[in-house]
Biopython code that builds the backbone (N, CA, C, O; Angstrom):
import numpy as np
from Bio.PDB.StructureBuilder import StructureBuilder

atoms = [
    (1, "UNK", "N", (0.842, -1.174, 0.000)),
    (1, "UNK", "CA", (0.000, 0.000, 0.000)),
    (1, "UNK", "C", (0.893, 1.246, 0.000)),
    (1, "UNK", "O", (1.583, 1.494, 0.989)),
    (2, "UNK", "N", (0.902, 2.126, -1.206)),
    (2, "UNK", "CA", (1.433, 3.367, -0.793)),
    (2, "UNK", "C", (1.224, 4.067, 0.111)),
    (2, "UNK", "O", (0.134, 3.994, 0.678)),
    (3, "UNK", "N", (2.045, 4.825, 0.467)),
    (3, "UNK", "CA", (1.857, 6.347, 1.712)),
    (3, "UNK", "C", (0.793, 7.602, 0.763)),
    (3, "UNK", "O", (0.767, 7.956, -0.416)),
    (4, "UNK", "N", (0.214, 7.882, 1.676)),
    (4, "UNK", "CA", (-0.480, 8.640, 1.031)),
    (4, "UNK", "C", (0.138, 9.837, 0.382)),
    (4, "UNK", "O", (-0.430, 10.407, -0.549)),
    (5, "UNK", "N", (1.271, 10.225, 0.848)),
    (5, "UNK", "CA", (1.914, 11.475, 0.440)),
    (5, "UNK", "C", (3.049, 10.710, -0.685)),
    (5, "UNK", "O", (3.964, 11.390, -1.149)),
    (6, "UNK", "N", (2.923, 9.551, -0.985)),
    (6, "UNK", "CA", (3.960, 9.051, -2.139)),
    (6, "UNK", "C", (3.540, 9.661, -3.602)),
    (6, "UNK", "O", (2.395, 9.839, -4.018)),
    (7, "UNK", "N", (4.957, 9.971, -4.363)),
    (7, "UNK", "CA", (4.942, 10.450, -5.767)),
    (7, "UNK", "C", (4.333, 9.442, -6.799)),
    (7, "UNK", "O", (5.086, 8.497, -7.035)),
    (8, "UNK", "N", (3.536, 9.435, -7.245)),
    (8, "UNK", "CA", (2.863, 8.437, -8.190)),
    (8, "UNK", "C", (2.750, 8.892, -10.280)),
    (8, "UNK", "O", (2.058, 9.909, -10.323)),
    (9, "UNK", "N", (2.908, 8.740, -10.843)),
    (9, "UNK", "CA", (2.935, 9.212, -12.188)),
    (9, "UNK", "C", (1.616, 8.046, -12.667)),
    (9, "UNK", "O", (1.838, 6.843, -12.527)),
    (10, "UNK", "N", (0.892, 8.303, -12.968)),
    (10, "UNK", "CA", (-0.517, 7.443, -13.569)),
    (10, "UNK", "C", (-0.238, 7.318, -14.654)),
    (10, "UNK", "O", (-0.777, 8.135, -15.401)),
    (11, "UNK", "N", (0.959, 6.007, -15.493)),
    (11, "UNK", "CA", (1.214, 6.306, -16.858)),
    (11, "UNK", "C", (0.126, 5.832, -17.886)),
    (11, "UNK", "O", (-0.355, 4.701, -17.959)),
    (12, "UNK", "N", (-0.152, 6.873, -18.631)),
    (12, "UNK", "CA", (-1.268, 6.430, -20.106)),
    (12, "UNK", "C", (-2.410, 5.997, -19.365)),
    (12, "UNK", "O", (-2.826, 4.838, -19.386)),
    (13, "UNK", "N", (-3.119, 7.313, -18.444)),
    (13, "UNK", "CA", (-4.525, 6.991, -18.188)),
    (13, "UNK", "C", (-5.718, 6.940, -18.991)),
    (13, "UNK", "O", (-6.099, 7.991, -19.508)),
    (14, "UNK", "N", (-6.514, 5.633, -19.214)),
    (14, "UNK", "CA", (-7.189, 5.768, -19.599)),
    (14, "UNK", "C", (-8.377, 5.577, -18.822)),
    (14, "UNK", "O", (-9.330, 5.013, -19.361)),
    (15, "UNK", "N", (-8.427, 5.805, -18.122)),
    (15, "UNK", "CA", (-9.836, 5.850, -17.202)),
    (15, "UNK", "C", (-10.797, 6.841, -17.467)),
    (15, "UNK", "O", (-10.631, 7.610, -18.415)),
    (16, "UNK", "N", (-12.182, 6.939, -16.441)),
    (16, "UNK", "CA", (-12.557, 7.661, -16.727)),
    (16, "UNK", "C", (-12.267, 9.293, -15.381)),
    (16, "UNK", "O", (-11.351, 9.175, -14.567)),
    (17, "UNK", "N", (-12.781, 10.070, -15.375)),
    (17, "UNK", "CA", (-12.740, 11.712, -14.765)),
    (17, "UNK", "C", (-12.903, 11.009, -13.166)),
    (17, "UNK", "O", (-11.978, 11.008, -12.355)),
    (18, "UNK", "N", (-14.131, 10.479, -12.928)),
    (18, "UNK", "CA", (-14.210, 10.326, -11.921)),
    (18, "UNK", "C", (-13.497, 9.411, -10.881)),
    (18, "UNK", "O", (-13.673, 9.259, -9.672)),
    (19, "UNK", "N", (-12.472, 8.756, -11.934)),
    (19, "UNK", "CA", (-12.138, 7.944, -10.538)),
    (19, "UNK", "C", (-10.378, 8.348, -10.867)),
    (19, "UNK", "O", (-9.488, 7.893, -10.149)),
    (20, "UNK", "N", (-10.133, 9.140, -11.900)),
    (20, "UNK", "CA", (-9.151, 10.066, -11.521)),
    (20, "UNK", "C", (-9.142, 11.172, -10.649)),
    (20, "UNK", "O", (-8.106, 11.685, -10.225)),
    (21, "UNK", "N", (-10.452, 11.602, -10.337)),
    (21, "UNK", "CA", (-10.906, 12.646, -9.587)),
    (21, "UNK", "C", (-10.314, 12.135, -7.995)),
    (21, "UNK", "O", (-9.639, 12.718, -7.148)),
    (22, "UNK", "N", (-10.851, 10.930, -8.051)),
    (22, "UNK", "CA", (-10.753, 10.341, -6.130)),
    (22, "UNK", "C", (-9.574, 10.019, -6.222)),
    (22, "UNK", "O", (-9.047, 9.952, -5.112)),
    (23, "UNK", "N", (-8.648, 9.694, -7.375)),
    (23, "UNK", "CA", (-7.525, 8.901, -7.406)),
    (23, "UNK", "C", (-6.377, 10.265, -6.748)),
    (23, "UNK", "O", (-5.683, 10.039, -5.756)),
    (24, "UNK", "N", (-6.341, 11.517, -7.411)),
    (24, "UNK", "CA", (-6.293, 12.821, -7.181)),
    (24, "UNK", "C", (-6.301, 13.731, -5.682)),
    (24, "UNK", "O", (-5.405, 14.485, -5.304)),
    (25, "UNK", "N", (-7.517, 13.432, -5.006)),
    (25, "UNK", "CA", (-7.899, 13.840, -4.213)),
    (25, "UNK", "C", (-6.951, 13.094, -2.865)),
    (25, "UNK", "O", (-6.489, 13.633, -1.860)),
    (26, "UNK", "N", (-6.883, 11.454, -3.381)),
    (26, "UNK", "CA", (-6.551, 10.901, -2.340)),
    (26, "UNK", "C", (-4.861, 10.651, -2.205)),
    (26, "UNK", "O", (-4.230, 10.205, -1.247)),
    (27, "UNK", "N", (-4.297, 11.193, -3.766)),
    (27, "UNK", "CA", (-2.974, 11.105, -3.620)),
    (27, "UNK", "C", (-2.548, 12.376, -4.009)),
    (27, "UNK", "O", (-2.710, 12.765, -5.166)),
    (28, "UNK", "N", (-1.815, 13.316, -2.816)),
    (28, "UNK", "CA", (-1.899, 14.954, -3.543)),
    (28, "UNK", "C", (-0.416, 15.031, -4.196)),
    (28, "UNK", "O", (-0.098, 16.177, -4.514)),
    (29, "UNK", "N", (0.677, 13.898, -4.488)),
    (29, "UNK", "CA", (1.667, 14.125, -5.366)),
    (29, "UNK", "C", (1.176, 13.238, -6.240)),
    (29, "UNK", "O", (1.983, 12.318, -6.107)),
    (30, "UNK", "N", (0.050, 12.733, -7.407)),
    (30, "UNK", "CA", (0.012, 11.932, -8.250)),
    (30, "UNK", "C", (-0.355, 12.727, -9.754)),
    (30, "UNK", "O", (-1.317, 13.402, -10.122)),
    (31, "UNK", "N", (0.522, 12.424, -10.209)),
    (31, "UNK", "CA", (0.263, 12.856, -11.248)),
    (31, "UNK", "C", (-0.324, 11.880, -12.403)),
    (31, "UNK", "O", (-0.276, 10.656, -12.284)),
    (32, "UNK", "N", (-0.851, 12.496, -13.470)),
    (32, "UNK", "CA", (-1.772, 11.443, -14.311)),
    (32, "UNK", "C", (-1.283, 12.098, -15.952)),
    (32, "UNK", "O", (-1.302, 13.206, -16.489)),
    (33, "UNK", "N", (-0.839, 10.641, -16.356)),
    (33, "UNK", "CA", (-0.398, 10.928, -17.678)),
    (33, "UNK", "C", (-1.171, 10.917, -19.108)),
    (33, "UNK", "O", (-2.017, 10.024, -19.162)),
    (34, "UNK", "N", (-1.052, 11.817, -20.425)),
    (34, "UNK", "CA", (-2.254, 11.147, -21.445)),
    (34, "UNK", "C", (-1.342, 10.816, -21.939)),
    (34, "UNK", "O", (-0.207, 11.078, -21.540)),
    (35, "UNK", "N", (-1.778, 9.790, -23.484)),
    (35, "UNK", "CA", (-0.791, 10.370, -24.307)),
    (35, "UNK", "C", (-1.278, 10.148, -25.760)),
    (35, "UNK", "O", (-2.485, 10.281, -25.563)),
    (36, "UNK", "N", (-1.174, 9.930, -26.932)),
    (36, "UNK", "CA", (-1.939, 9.766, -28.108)),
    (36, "UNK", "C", (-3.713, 9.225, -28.385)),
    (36, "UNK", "O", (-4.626, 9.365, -29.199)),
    (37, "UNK", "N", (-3.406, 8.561, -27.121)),
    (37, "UNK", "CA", (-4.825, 8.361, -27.329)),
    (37, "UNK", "C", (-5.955, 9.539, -27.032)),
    (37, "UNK", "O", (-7.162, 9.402, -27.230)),
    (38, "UNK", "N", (-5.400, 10.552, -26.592)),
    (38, "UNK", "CA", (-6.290, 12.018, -26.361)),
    (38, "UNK", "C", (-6.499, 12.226, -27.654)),
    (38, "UNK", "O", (-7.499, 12.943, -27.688)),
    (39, "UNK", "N", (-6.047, 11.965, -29.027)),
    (39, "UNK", "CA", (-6.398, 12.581, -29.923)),
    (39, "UNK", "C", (-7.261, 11.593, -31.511)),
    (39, "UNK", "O", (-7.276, 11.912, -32.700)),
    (40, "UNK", "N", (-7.841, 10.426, -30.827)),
    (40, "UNK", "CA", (-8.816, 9.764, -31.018)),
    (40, "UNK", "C", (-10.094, 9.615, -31.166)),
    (40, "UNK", "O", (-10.238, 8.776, -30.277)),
    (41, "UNK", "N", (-11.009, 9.745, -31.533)),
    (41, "UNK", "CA", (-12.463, 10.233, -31.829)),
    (41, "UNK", "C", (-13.268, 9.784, -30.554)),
    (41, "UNK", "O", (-13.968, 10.471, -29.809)),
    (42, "UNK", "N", (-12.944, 8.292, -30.505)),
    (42, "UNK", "CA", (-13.791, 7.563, -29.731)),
    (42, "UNK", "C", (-13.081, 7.582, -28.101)),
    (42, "UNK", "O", (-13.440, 6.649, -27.382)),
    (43, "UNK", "N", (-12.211, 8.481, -27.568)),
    (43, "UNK", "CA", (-11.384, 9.097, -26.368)),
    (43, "UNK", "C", (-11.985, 10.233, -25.769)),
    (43, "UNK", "O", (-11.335, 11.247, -25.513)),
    (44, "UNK", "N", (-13.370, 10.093, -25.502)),
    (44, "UNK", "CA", (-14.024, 11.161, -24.872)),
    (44, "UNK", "C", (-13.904, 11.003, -23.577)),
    (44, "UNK", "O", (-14.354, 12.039, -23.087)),
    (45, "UNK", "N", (-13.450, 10.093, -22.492)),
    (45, "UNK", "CA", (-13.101, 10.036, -21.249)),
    (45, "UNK", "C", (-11.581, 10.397, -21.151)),
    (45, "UNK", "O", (-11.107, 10.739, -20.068)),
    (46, "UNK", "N", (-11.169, 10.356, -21.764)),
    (46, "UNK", "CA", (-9.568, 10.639, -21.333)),
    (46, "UNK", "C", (-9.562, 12.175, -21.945)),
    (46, "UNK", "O", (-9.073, 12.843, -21.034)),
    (47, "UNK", "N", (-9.813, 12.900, -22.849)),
    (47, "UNK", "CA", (-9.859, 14.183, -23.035)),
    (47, "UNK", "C", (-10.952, 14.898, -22.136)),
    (47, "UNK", "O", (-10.766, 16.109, -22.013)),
    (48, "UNK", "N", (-12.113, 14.348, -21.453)),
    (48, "UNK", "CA", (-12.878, 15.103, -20.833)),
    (48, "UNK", "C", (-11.211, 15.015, -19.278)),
    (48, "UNK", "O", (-10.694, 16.083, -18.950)),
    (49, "UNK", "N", (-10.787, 13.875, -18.724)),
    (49, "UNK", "CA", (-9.400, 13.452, -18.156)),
    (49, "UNK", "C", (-8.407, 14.694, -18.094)),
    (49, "UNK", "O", (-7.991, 15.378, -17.158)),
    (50, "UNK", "N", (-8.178, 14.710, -19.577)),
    (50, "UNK", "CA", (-6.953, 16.185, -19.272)),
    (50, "UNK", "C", (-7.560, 17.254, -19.282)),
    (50, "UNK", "O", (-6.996, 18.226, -18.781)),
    (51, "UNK", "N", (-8.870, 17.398, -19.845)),
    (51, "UNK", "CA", (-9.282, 18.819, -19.780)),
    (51, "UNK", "C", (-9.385, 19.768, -18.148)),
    (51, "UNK", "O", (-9.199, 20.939, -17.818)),
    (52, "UNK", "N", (-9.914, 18.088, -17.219)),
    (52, "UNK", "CA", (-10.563, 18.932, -15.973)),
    (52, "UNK", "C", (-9.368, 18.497, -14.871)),
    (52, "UNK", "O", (-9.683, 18.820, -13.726)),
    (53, "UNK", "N", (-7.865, 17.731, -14.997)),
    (53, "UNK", "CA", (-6.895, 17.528, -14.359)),
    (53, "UNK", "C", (-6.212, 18.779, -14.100)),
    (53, "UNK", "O", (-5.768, 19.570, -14.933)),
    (54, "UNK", "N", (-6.186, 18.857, -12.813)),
    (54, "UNK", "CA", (-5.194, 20.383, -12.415)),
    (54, "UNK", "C", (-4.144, 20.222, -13.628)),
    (54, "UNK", "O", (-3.685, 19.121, -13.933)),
    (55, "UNK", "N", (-3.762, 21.559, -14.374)),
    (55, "UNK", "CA", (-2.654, 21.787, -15.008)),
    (55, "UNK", "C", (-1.222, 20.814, -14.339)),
    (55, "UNK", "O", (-0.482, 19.892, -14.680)),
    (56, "UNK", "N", (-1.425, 21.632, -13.327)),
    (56, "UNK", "CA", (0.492, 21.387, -12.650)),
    (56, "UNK", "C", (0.277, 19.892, -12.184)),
    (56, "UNK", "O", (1.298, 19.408, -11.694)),
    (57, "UNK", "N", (-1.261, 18.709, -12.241)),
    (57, "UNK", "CA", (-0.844, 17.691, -12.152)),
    (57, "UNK", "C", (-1.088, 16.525, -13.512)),
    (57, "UNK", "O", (-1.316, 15.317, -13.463)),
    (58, "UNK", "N", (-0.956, 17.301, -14.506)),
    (58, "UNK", "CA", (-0.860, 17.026, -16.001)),
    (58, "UNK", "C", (0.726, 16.834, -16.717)),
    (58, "UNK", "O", (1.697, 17.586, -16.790)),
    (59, "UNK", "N", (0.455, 15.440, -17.195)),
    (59, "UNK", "CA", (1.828, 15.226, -18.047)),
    (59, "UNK", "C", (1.389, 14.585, -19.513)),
    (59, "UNK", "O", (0.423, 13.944, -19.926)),
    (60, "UNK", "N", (2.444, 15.031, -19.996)),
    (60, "UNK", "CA", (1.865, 15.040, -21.745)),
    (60, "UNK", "C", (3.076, 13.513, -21.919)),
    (60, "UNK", "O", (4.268, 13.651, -21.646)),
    (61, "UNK", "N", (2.594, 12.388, -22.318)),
    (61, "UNK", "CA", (3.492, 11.507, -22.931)),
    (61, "UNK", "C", (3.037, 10.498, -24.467)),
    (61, "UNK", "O", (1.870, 10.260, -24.777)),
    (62, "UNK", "N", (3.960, 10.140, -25.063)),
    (62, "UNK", "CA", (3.717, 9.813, -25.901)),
    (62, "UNK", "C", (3.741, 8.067, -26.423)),
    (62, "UNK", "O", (3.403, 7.488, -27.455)),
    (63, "UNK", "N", (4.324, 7.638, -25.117)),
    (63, "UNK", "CA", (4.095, 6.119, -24.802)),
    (63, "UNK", "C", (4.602, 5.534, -26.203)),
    (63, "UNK", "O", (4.045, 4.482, -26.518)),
    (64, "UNK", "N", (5.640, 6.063, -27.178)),
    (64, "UNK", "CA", (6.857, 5.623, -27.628)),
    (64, "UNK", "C", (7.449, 4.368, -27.694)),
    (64, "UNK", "O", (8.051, 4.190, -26.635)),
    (65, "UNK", "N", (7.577, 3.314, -28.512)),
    (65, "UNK", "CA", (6.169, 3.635, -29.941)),
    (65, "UNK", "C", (5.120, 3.015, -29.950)),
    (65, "UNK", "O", (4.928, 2.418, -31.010)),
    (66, "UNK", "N", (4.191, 2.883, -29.044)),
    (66, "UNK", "CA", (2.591, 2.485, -28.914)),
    (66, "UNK", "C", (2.387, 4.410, -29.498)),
    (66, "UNK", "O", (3.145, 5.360, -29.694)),
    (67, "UNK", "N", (0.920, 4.140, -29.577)),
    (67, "UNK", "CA", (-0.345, 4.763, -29.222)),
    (67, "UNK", "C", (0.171, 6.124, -29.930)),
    (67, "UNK", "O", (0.178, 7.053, -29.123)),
    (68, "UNK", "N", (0.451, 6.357, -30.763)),
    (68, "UNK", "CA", (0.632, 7.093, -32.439)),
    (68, "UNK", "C", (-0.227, 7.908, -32.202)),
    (68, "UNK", "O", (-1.363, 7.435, -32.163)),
    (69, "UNK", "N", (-0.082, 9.541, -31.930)),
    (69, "UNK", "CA", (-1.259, 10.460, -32.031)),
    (69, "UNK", "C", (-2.060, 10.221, -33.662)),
    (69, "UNK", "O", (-1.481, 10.284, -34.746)),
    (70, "UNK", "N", (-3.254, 9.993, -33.475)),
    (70, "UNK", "CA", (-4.200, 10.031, -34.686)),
    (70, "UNK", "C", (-4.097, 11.483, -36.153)),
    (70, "UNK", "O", (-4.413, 11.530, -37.342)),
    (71, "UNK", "N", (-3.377, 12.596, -34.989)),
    (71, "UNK", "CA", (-3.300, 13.718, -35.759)),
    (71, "UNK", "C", (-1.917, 13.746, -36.324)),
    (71, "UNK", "O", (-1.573, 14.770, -36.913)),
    (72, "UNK", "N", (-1.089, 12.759, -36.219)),
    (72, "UNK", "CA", (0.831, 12.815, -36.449)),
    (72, "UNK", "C", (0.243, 12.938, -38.184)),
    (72, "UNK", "O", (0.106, 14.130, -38.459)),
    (73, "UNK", "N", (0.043, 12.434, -38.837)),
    (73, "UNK", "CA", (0.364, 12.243, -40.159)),
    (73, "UNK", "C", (-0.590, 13.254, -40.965)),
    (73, "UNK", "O", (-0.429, 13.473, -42.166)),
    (74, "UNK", "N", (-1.825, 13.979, -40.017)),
    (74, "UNK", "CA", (-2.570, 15.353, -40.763)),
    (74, "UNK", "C", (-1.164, 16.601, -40.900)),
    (74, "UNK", "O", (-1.273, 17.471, -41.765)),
    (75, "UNK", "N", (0.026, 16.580, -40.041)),
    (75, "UNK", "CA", (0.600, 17.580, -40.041)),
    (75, "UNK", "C", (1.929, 16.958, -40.310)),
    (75, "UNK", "O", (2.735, 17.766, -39.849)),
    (76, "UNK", "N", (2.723, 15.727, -40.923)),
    (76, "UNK", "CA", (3.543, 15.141, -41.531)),
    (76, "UNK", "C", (3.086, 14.305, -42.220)),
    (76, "UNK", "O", (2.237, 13.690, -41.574)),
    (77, "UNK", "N", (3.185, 13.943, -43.184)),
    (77, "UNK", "CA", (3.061, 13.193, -44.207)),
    (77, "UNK", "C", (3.839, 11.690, -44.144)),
    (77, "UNK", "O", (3.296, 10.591, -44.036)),
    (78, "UNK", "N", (4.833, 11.897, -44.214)),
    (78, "UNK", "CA", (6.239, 11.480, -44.006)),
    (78, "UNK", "C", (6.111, 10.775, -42.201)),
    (78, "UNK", "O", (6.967, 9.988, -41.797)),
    (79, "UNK", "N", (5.301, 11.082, -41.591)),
    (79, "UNK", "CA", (5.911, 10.640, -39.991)),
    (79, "UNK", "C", (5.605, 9.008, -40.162)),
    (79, "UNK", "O", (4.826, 8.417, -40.909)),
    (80, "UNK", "N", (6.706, 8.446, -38.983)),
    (80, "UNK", "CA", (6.816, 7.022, -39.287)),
    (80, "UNK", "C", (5.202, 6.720, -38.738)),
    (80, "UNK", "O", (4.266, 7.485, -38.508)),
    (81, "UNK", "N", (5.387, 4.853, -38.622)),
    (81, "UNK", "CA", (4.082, 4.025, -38.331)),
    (81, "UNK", "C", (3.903, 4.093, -37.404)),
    (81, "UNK", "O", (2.718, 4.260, -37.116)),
    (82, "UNK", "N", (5.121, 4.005, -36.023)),
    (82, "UNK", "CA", (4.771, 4.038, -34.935)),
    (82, "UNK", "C", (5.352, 5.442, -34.087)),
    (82, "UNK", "O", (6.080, 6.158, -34.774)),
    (83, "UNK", "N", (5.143, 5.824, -32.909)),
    (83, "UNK", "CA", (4.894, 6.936, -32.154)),
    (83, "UNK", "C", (6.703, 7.271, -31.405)),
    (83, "UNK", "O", (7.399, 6.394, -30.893)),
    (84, "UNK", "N", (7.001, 8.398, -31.520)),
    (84, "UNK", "CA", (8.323, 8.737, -30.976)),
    (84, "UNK", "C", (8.460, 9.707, -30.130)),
    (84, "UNK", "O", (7.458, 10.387, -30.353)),
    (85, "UNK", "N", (9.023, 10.201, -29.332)),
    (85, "UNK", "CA", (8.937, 11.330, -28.164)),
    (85, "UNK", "C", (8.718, 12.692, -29.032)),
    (85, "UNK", "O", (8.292, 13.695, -28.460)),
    (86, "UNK", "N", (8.966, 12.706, -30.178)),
    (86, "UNK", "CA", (8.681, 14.081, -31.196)),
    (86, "UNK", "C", (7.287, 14.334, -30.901)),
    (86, "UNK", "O", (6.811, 15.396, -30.498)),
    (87, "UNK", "N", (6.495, 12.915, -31.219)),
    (87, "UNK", "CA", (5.245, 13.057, -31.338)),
    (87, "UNK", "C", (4.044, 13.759, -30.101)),
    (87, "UNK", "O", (2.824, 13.918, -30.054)),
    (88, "UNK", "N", (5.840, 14.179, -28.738)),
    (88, "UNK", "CA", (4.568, 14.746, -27.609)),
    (88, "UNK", "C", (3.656, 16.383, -27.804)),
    (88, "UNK", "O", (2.774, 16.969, -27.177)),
    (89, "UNK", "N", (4.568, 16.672, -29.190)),
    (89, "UNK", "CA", (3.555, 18.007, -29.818)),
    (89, "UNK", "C", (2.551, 17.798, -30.002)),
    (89, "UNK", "O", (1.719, 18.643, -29.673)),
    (90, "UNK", "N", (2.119, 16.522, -30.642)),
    (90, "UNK", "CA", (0.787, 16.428, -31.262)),
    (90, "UNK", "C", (-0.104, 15.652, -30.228)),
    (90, "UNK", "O", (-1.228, 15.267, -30.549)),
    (91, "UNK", "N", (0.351, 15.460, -29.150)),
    (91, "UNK", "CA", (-0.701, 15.162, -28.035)),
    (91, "UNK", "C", (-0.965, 16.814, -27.064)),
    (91, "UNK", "O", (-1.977, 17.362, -26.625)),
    (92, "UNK", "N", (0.192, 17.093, -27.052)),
    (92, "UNK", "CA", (-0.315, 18.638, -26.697)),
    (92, "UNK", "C", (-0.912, 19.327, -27.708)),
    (92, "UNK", "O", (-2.116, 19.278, -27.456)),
    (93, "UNK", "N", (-0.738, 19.949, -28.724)),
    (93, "UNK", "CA", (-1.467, 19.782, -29.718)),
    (93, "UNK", "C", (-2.835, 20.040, -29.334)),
    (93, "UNK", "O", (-3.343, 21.126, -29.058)),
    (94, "UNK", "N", (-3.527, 18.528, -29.361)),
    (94, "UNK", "CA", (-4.866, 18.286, -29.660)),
    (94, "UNK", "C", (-5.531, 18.629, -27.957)),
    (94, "UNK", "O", (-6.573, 19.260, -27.777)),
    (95, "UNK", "N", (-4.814, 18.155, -27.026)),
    (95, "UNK", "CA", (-5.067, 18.745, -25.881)),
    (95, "UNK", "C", (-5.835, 20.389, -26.015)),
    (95, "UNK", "O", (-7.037, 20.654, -25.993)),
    (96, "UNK", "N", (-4.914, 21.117, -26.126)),
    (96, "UNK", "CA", (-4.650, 22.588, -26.036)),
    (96, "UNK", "C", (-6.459, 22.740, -27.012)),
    (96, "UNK", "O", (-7.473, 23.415, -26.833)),
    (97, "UNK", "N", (-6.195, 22.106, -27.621)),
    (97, "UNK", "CA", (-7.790, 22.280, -28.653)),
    (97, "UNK", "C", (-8.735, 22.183, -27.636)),
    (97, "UNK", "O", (-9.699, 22.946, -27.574)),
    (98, "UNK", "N", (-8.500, 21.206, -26.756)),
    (98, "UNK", "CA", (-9.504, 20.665, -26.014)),
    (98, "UNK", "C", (-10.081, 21.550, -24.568)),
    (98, "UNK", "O", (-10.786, 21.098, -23.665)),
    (99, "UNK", "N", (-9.564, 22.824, -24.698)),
    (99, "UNK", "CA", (-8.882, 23.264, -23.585)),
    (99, "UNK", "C", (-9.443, 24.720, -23.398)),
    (99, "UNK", "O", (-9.555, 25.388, -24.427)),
    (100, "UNK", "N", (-9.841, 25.338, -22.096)),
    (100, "UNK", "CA", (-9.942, 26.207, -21.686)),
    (100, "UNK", "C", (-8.767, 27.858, -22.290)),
    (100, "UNK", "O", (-7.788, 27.580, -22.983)),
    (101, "UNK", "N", (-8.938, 28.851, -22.063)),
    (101, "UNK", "CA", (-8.065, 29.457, -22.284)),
    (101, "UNK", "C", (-6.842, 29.680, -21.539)),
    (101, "UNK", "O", (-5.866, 30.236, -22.044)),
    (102, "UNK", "N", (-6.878, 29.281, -20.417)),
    (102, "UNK", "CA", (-6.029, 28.922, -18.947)),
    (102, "UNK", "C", (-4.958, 27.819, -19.461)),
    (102, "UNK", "O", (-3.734, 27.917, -19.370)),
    (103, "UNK", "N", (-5.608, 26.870, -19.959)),
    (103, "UNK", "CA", (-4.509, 25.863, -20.288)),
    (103, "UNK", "C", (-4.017, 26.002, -21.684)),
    (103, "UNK", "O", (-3.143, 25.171, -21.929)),
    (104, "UNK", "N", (-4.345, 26.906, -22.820)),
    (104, "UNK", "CA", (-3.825, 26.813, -24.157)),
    (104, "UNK", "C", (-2.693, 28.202, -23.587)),
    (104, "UNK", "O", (-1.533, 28.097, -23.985)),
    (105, "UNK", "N", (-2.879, 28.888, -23.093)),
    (105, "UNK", "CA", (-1.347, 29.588, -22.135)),
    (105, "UNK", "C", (-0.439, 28.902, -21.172)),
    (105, "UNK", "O", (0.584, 29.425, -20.730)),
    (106, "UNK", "N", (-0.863, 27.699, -20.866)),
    (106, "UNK", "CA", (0.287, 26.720, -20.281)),
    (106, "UNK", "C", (0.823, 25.899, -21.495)),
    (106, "UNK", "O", (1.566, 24.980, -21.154)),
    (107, "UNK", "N", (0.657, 25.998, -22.541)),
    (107, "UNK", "CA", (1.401, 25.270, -24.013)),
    (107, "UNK", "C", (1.932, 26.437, -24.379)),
    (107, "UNK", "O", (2.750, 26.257, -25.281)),
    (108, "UNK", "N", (1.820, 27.567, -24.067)),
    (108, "UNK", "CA", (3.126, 28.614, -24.745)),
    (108, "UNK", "C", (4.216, 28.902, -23.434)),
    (108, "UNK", "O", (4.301, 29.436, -22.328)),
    (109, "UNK", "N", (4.903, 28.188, -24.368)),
    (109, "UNK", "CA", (6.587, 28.522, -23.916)),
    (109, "UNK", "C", (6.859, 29.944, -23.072)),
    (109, "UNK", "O", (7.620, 29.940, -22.104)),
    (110, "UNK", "N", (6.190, 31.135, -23.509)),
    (110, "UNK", "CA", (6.801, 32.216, -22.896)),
    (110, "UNK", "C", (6.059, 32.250, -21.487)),
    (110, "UNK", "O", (6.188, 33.112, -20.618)),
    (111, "UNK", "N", (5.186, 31.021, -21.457)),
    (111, "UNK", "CA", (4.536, 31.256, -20.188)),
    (111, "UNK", "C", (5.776, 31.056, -18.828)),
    (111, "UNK", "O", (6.721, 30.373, -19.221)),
    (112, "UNK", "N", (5.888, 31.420, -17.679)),
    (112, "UNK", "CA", (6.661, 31.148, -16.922)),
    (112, "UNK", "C", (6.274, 30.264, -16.046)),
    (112, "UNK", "O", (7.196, 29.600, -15.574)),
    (113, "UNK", "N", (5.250, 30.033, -15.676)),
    (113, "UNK", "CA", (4.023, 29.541, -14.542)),
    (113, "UNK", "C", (4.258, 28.192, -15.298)),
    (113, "UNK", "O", (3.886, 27.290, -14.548)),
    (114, "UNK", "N", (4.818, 27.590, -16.717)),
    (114, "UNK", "CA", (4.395, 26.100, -16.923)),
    (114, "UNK", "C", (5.631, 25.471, -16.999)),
    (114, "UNK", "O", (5.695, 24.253, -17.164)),
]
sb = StructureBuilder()
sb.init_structure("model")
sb.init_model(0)
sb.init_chain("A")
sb.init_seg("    ")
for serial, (resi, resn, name, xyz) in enumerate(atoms, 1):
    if name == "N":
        sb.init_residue(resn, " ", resi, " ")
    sb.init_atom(name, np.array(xyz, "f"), 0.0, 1.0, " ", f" {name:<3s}", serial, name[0])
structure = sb.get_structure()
């Protein structure tokens, strides 16, 4: 059983909001990861997931080479078959679409706060 105050990384959540919500609540260093599959049609729990996850406990991964953002090849032509750490643009990316105006200013760089 972890400590409640243990560092946790939730890699490639696909769950749904709510039981990241308690998962969250009950571990206040856990962080919860997406990663290509946010940008999937039929991924309406994991983008509703990053949309309503505190920013600062949001990590963008690309689960390299599984799980190929759906949008890699609308904006390369050329990108390979399977998924590479390049590809964590295009999960932020489609995120940032998904996203309040609060969090499409935590995807610009000049922000300092991200």
């Amino acid at each position: 059983k972890a400590p409640k105050d243990h560092r946790i990384h939730f890699h490639c959540y696909s769950g749904s909001w709510n039981t990241a919500w308690k998962m969250l609540e009950h571990f206040p260093n856990m962080y919860i990861g997406v990663t290509g599959l946010v940008t999937f049609g039929t991924a309406s729990d994991v983008r509703e997931v990053a949309r309503k996850v505190p920013l600062e406990r949001l990590l963008i991964e690309t689960d390299a080479p599984y799980m190929k953002p759906s949008n890699a090849n609308l904006v390369d032509q050329d990108s390979p078959r399977s998924a590479s750490p390049a590809m964590g643009v295009w999960v932020a990316a489609k995120n940032c679409r998904n996203q309040t105006s609060r969090t499409r200013r935590c995807f610009d760089p000049s922000q300092a706060e991200c």
